[in-house]
C-alpha positions in Angstrom: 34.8 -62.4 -220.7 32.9 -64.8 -218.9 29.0 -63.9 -218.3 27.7 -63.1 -214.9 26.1 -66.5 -213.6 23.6 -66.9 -210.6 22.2 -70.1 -208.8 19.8 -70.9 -206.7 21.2 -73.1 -203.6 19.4 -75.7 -201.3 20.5 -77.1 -198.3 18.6 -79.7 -196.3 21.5 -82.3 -195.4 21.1 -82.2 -191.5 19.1 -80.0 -189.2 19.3 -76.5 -190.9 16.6 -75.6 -193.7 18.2 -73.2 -196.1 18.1 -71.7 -199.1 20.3 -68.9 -201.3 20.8 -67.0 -204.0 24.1 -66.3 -205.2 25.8 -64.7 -208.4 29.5 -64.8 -209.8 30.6 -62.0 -211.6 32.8 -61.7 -214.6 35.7 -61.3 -212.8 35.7 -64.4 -210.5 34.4 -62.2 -207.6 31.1 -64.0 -205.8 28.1 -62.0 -204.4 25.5 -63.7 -202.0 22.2 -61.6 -203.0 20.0 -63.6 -200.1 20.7 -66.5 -197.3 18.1 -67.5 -195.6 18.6 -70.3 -192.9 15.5 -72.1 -190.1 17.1 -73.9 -187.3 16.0 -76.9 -185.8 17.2 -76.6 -182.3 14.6 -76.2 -180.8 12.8 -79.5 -182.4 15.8 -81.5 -181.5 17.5 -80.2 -178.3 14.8 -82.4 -176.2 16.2 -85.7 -177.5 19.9 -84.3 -176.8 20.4 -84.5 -180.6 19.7 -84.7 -184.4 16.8 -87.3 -184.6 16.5 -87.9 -188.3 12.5 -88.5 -188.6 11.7 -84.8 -187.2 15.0 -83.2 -189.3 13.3 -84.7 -192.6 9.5 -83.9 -191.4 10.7 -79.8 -191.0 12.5 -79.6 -194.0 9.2 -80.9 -195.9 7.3 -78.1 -194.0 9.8 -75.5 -194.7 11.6 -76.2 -197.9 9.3 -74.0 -200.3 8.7 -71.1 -198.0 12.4 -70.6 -197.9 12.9 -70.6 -201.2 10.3 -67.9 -201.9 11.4 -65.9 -199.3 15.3 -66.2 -200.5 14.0 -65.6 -203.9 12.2 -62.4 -202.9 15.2 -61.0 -201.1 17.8 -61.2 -204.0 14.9 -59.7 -205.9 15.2 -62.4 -208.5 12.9 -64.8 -210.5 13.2 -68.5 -211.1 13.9 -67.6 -214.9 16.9 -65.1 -213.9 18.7 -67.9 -212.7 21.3 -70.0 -214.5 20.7 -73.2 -212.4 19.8 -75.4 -209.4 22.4 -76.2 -207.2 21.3 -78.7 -204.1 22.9 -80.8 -201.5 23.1 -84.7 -202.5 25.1 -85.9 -200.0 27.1 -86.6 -197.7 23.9 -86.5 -194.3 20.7 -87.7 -193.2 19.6 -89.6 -195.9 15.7 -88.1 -195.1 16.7 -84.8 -195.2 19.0 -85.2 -198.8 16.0 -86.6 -200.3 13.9 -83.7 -199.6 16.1 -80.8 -201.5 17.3 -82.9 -203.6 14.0 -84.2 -204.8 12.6 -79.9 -204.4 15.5 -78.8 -206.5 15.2 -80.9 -209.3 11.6 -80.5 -209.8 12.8 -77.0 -209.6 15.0 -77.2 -212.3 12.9 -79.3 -214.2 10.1 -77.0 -214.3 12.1 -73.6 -215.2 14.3 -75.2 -217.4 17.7 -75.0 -215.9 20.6 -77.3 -215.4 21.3 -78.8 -211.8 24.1 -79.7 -209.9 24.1 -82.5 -207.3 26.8 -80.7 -204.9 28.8 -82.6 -201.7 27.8 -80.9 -198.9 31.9 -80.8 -198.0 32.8 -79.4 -201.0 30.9 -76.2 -199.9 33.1 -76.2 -197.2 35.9 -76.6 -199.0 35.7 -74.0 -201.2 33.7 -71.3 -199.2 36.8 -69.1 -198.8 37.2 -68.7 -202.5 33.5 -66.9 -201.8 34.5 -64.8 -199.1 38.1 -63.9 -199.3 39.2 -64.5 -202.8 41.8 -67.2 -202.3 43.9 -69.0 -204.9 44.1 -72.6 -205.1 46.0 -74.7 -203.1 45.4 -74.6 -199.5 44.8 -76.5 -196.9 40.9 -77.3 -194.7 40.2 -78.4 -191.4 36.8 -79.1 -191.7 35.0 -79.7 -187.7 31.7 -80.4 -187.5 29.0 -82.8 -185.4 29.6 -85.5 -188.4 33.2 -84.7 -189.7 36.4 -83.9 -188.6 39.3 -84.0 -191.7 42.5 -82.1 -192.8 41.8 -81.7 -196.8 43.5 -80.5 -199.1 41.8 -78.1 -201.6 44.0 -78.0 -205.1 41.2 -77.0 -207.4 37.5 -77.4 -207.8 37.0 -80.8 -207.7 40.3 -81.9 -206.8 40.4 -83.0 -203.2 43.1 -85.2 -201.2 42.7 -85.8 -197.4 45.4 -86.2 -195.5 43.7 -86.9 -192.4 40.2 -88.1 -191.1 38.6 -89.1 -187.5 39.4 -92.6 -187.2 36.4 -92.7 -184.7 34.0 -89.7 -183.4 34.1 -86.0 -184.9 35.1 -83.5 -182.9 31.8 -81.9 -182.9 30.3 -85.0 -181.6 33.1 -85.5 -178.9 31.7 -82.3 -177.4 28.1 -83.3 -177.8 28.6 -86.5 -175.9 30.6 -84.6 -173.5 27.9 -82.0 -172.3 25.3 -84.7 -172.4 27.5 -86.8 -170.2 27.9 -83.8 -167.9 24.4 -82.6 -168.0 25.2 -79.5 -170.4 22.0 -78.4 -172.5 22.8 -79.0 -176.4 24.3 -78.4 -178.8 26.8 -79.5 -176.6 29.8 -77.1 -178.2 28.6 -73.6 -176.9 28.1 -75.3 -173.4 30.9 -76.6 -173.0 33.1 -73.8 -173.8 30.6 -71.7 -171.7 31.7 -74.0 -168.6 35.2 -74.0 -169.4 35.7 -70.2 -169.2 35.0 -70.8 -165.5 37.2 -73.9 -165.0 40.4 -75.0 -164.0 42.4 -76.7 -167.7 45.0 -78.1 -165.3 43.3 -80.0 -162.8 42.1 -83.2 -165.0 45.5 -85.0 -166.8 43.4 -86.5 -170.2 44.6 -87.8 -173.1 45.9 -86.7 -176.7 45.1 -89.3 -178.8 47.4 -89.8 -181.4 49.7 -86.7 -180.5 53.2 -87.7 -181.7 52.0 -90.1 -184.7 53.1 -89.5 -188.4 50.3 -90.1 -189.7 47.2 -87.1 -189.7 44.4 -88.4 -188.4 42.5 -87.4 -185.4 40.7 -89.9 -182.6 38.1 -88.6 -179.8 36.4 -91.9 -178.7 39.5 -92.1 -175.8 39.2 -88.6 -174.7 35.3 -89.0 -174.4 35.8 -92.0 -171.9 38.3 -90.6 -170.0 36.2 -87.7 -169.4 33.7 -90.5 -168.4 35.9 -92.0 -166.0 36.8 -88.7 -164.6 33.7 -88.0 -164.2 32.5 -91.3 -162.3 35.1 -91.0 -159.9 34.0 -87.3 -158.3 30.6 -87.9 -158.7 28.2 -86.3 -157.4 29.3 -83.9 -160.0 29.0 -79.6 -158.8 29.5 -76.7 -160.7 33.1 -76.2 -160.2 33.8 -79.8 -160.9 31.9 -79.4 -164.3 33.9 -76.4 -165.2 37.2 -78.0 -164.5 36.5 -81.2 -166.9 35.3 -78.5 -169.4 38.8 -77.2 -169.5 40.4 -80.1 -169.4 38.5 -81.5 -172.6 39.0 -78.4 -174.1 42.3 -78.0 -173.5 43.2 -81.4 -174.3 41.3 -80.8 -178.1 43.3 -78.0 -178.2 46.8 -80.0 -177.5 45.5 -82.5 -179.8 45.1 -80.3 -182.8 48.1 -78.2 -182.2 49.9 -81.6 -182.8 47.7 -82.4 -185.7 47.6 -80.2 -187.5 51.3 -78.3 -186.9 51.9 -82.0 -188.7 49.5 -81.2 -192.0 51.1 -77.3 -192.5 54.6 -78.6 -192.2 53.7 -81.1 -194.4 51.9 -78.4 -197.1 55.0 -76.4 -196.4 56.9 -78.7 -197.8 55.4 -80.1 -200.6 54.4 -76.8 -201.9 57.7 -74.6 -201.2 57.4 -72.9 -205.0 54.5 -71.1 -203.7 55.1 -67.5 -204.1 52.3 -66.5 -202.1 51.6 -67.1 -198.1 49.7 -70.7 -197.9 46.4 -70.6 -196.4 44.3 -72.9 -193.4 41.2 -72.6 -193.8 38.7 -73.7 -191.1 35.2 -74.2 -191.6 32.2 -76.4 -189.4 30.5 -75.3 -185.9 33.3 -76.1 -184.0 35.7 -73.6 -185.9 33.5 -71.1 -183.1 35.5 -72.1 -180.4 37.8 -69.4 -179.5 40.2 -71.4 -177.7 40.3 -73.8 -180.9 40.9 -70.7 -182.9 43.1 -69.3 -180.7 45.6 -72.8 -181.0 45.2 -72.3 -184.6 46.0 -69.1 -185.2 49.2 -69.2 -183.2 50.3 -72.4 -185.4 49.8 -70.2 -188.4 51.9 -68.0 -187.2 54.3 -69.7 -185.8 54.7 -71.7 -189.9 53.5 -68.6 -191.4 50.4 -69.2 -193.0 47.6 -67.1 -193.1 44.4 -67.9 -190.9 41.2 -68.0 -193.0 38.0 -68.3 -191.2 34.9 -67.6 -193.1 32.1 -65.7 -191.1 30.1 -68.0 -188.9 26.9 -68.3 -191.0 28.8 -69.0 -193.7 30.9 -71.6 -191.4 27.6 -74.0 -190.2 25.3 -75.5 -192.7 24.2 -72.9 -195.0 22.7 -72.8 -199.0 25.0 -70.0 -199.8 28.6 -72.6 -199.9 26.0 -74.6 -201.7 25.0 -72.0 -204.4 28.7 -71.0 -204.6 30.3 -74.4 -205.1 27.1 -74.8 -207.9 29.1 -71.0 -209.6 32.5 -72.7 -209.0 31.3 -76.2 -211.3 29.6 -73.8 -213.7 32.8 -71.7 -213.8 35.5 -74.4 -214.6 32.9 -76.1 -217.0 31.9 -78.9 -214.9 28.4 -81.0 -217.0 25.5 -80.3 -215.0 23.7 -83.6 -213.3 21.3 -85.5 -214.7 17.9 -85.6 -213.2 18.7 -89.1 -212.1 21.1 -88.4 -209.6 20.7 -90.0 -206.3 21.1 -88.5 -203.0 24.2 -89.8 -201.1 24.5 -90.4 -197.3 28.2 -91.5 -197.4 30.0 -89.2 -200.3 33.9 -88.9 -199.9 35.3 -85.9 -200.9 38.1 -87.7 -201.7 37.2 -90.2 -203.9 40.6 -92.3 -203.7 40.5 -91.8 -199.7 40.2 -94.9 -198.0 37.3 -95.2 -196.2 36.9 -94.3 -192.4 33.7 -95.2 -190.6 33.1 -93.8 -187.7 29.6 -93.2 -185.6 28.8 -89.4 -186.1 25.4 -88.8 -185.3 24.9 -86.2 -187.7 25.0 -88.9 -191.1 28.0 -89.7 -193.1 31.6 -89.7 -192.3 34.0 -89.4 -195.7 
């Protein structure tokens, strides 16, 4: 029987400090025994976003406190863990450096193994933390830095079938707000306004709607909400509202194509399955109820079963980190040297071809 195994997790790859604890059992099952997480928000909501220089200044300040503090909570000591697990990529190259750099000395000083984990690979295999599930399903990952359709066959095995070929979703709604003087993060704001509005009166685009191919775009749908915008102005609150619907509704439209594309496609390739198929959403935006709403009903409507981990465990935390540490551990993955360097740009996919795009929030994959 395989031992029980626990980790200590960092996370510093954007604006969110955070540390964990978490412990696998012998029987596969994961436990988080602490999760502690400091926002930034409040540090970088002047400046309408993520500015690097502060995000990397507060996780210096923060970093060890956390650690402590998630250490004290799971009631554990540095020598009752099995390893280091930290974030080396893919984000703000500032912020990498700082838990990457805390965890090694970490694990050089107690003696124990680190792993150097991709901050989308947490993501990726968060579920298997909170609801059990079997390998393979399928990820839409939407965030401030990444929008992608992955496909998750086994720890370490990754293939995306679809990546923004321009701005993240998250960032689409950012820019939006910002454009429509919304506070950030842009997100909640937006979706605030849009309760209020009128999703019919604005005709915007679907990029890419009808296309083969899986990829998403949101540089279009961010100008016409531009232009829109410029042609009412003075903007007042009703007006606001109604483009907030419109956007939203249009994402929604957008993804219903999208992705109702990726789960035919999984259905498909994977017909054997003897088990329902799984979507798994993870990344700030997967709190938008109207986006969870749209995917939902495409679950049901090609029966697959809607997986949303809770929202903590959704945003940046150290938990996914700490778990997807348990996961390498598990399927007898080497530990990293103490050499490893951090990562801005990391493809999950390592065959993928690259797509650049401008995501504030660091890399895209």
């Amino acid at each position: 029987m395989a031992p029980l195994l626990r980790i200590l997790g960092i996370e510093t790859s954007c604006d969110e400090t955070a540390a964990a604890v978490v412990s696998r059992h012998p029987d596969g099952r994961g436990e988080i025994l602490s999760d502690v997480v400091l926002s930034q928000l409040e540090e970088h909501s002047a400046f309408g976003g993520v500015v690097p220089e502060i995000a990397a200044r507060a996780h210096v300040e923060a970093l060890d406190g956390l650690i402590e503090e998630a250490l004290d909570q799971a009631q554990v000591r540095l020598c009752d863990i099995n390893a280091v697990a930290a974030t080396s990529g893919p984000g703000l190259i500032g912020g990498l450096i700082v838990g990457l750099m805390t965890g090694k000395a970490i694990a050089r000083a107690a003696g124990k193994s680190l792993y150097a984990i991709n901050h989308l690979e947490g993501h990726a295999l968060t579920a298997r933390l909170t609801d059990g599930l079997s390998f393979p399903y399928l990820m839409l990952l939407v965030s401030g830095g990444h929008t992608q359709l992955v496909l998750v066959r086994g720890v370490g095995e990754y293939e995306r079938w679809g990546t923004t070929i321009d701005d993240a979703l998250g960032e689409a709604f950012d820019k939006t707000a910002k454009l429509l003087g919304l506070p950030y993060p842009g997100g909640p704001a937006v979706e605030r306004a849009a309760r209020e509005g009128d999703a019919d009166r604005f005709k915007l685009p679907r990029p890419l709607v009808g296309e083969a191919r899986l990829d998403f775009s949101f540089s279009g749908l961010k100008t016409a909400v531009r232009q829109a915008a410029t042609e009412i102005a003075p903007l007042n609150d009703r007006d606001v509202a109604d483009i907030c619907a419109s956007f939203q509704k249009a994402i929604s439209r957008t993804l219903q194509d999208r992705i109702g594309r990726g789960l035919a496609r999984f259905r498909s390739e994977y017909a054997h399955l003897d088990v329902t198929p799984a979507l798994v959403v993870a990344g700030g935006v997967a709190a938008n109820q109207e986006i969870r709403r749209t995917l939902q009903a495409l679950c049901l409507e090609y029966g697959f079963r809607f997986v949303a981990p809770p929202m903590k465990l959704c945003t940046d935390n150290a938990a996914m980190i700490a778990w997807a540490g348990l996961e390498r551990m598990a399927a007898d993955f080497a530990p990293d040297d103490l050499d490893v360097q951090p990562r801005s740009r990391w493809p999950l996919d390592a065959s993928a071809q690259t797509v650049l795009g401008s995501g504030k929030r660091g890399a895209k994959a």
